[in-house]
Phi, psi and omega in degrees: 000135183268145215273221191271314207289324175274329146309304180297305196317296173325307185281321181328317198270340167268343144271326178118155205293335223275300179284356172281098157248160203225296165343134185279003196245358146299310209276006201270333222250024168230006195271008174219168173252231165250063158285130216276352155297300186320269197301350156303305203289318163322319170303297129025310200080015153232185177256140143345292169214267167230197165254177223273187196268304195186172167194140198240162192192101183280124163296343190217164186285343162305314185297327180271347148302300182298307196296328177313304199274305193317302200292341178270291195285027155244354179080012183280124149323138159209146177241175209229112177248123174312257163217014177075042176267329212255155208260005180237009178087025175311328205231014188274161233216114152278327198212091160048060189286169187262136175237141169247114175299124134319328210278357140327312172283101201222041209198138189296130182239002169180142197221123154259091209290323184335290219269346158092000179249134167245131178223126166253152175298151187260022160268001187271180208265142180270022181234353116259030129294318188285342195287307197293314169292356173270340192287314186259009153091047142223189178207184176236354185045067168229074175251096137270193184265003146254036166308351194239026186222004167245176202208144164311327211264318167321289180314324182271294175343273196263030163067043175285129169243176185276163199261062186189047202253348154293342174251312189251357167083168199265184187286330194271329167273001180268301167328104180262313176209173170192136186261128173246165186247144173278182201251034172227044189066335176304127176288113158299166137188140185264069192319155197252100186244209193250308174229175157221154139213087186242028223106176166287154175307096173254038178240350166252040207235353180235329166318122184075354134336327186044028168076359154339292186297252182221150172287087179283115192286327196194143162235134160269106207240128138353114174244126173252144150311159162272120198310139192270344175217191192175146169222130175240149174202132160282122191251156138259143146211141186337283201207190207245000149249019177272336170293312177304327216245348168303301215275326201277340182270337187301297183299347184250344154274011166116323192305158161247064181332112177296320181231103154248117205241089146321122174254086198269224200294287189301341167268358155293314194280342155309322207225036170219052161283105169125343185277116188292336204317298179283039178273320133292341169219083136019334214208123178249142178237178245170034179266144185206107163288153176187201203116176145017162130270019180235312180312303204285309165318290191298282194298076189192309177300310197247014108333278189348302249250305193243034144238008155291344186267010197246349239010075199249163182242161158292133161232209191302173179252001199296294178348313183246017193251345199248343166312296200292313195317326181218054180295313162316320168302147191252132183284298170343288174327298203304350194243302159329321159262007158256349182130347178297160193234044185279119191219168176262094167231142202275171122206206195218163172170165224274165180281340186275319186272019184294307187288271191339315162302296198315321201267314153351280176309308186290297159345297191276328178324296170320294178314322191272338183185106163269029149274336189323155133279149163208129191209185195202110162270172163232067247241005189195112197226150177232167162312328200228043180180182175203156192254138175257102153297061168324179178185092173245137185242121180266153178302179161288101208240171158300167157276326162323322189245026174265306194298332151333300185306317176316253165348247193351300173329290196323306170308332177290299195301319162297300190300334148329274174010259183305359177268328188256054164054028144308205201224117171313322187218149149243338167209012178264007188047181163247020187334218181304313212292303194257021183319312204255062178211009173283324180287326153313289164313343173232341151078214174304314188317338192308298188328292174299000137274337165289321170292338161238014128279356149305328181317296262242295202233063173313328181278003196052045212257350198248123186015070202302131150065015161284155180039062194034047200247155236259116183304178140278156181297132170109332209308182169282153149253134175303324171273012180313288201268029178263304187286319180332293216279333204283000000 
């Protein structure tokens, strides 16, 4: 057996020993992302699973090649790391696995205004990828609320959006082309043209891979101008399906919103305090169109237009001007550090079954703990759909009797989902957390994904037992002390 000392040597002559860290209190600062179990069990003093093996941090898609081809004739598992933004355990380590950080590969190699494209290293900070393009008057418009804590590469990874994916679309319509590394070394790569029919999408076949798959090394993106004019409007309305019922006529009639942000009661009456508007209509929307000035006029008229039928009134703009001002931040945290058992789950479902999930849920919430908080938004809308933000928070408790209830939520909130013919997810990907609702959610595709990471990763070496896809034998199992408790 070759020993450790001699594997770091090894990855050493392909990054420099300088990119080898080894120390347990580097790799420890890799052994989670924010998956917000992960930092309960982290108050604790413990880990989720294990810490990585070693980690490594390639400057080039060669260097990731090489580390690639190396870790396969040695049997090493590896996963492939961004900056740790994402929130389902995409990146936690069962059995000491090797991580390769990206964020060296960092830097924009090209922008083609002709053609409307940018392709960046899948290692930049996604907040100075947009500064620089906002710096020449474009965006690429993918502003999640981790943006300034994700990587491009992140982003395409677990298949994200933004919270401005009604207009510019989720990260999988943004994406035109890309290169990834396989899990035998081989350079992929997806030229960035406009259509094919050529087959299945195999560029969505990496998209949202979570490092399963492949390593993505490089992206080609959509570049839009920055938009020359924008109008906001603020709504009250009676009640939360005359909001629901707003946004599907604003989507089915064709507009292209930059924003539209749903509320429901409680999460209105947090953020309208002193706005008389809502004194009587409860339920706040959030729209805001742009483009053109003649475009931003005519959709600015005919919002108007159709939320007068709904009786909704205009107020003041502070509500969301005071929203954007700290869009980036995270709420979660601040109630996580003080002791709260506070998460997030997005999901998606169709508008006729939209009011049914909602009611559903908020109905059963009370029964696993009636202290729970549960509130709820709707931040990201389509024609034929709407993505449901949740927020459920339980108080400070041991942990030992929180993590059951925790559990119970997931389950209520997910298995609710898929009963009213929903989505587990919408931009949080499904990295460890939500494995076990992907075979609900994909049904025979579960099979047929399972069947081409064997094809693909026979050794199973590429992010092991992520996106309810099969661990290696001996790993930690993750869910001891969720089902233990359960």
């Amino acid at each position: 057996m070759v020993s450790s000392e001699t594997r770091f040597a090894e990855f050493a002559d392909i990054v420099g020993a300088e990119n080898v860290l080894t120390t347990e209190e580097d790799r420890r600062r890799y052994a989670h992302d924010k998956l917000p179990y992960a930092n309960y069990r982290a108050r604790a003093g413990a880990l989720v699973g294990t810490l990585p093996g070693v980690v490594l941090r390639p400057g080039s898609a060669d260097e990731v090649q090489r580390i690639v081809r190396h870790a396969a004739k040695a049997g090493l598992p590896v996963i492939p790391y961004g900056s740790g933004s994402g929130v389902l355990g995409g990146t936690i380590p069962l059995e000491g696995e090797v991580m390769i950080d990206m964020q060296r590969m960092d830097r924009i190699t090209s922008v083609d205004y002709e053609n409307a494209l940018v392709t960046v290293q899948a290692g930049m900070n996604g907040e100075l990828f947009e500064a620089e393009l906002n710096a020449k008057g474009y965006t690429v418009g993918h502003l999640p609320q981790s943006l300034t804590i994700s990587t491009t590469g992140g982003w395409a990874a677990c298949r994200g959006g933004g919270q401005e994916s009604s207009r510019y679309g989720k990260i999988e319509d943004i994406v035109v082309g890309l290169k990834a590394v396989l899990p035998d070394g081989r350079l992929l790569e997806i030229r960035p043209l406009p259509k094919r029919a050529t087959g299945p999408s195999i560029r969505d076949l990496i998209v949202g891979n979570e490092g399963t798959l492949a390593i993505i090394t490089e992206l080609t993106l959509r570049l839009w101008k920055q938009p020359e004019a924008e109008e906001v409007m603020v709504f009250a309305l009676p009640k939360r399906a005359a909001a629901l019922g707003l946004a599907r006529r604003i989507m089915q009639a064709g507009l292209h919103p930059r924003i539209v942000r749903l509320y429901d009661e409680r999460e209105t009456a947090s953020r309208t305090e002193g706005v008389a508007a809502f004194a009587d209509r409860p339920v706040m929307a959030n729209i805001v169109v742009c483009g053109e000035p003649g475009l931003v006029a005519a959709e600015a008229a005919l919002v108007r237009s159709f939320a007068a039928e709904v009786e909704a009134v205009e107020t003041e703009t502070r509500p969301f001007d005071e929203w954007r001002a700290t869009r980036y931040k995270s709420i979660s945290k601040l109630w996580q550090d003080k002791g709260y058992y506070n998460d997030t789950i997005e999901v998606t479902v169709n508008w006729s079954r939209a009011a049914a999930l909602y009611e559903a849920i908020e109905k059963q919430v009370p029964g696993i703990c009636p202290d729970a908080h549960f509130s709820a938004h709707w931040s990201h809308v389509y024609p034929e759909g709407v993505c449901q933000y949740m927020t459920i928070r339980l108080p400070q408790m041991p942990q030992d009797e929180a993590l059951p209830l925790h559990a119970r939520l997931w389950e209520l909130l997910e298995g609710e989902t898929l009963a009213h013919g929903g989505s587990i997810a919408h931009h949080h990907g499904s990295g460890l957390f939500r494995g076990p609702w992907m075979d609900g959610e994909l049904g025979v595709g579960m099979d047929l994904l399972r069947a081409v990471k064997q094809a693909i990763d026979p050794q199973n070496l590429f992010n092991p037992g992520k996106l309810g896809l099969p661990p290696r034998a001996g790993s930690i199992d993750p869910y001891r002390d969720r089902v233990d408790h359960a």
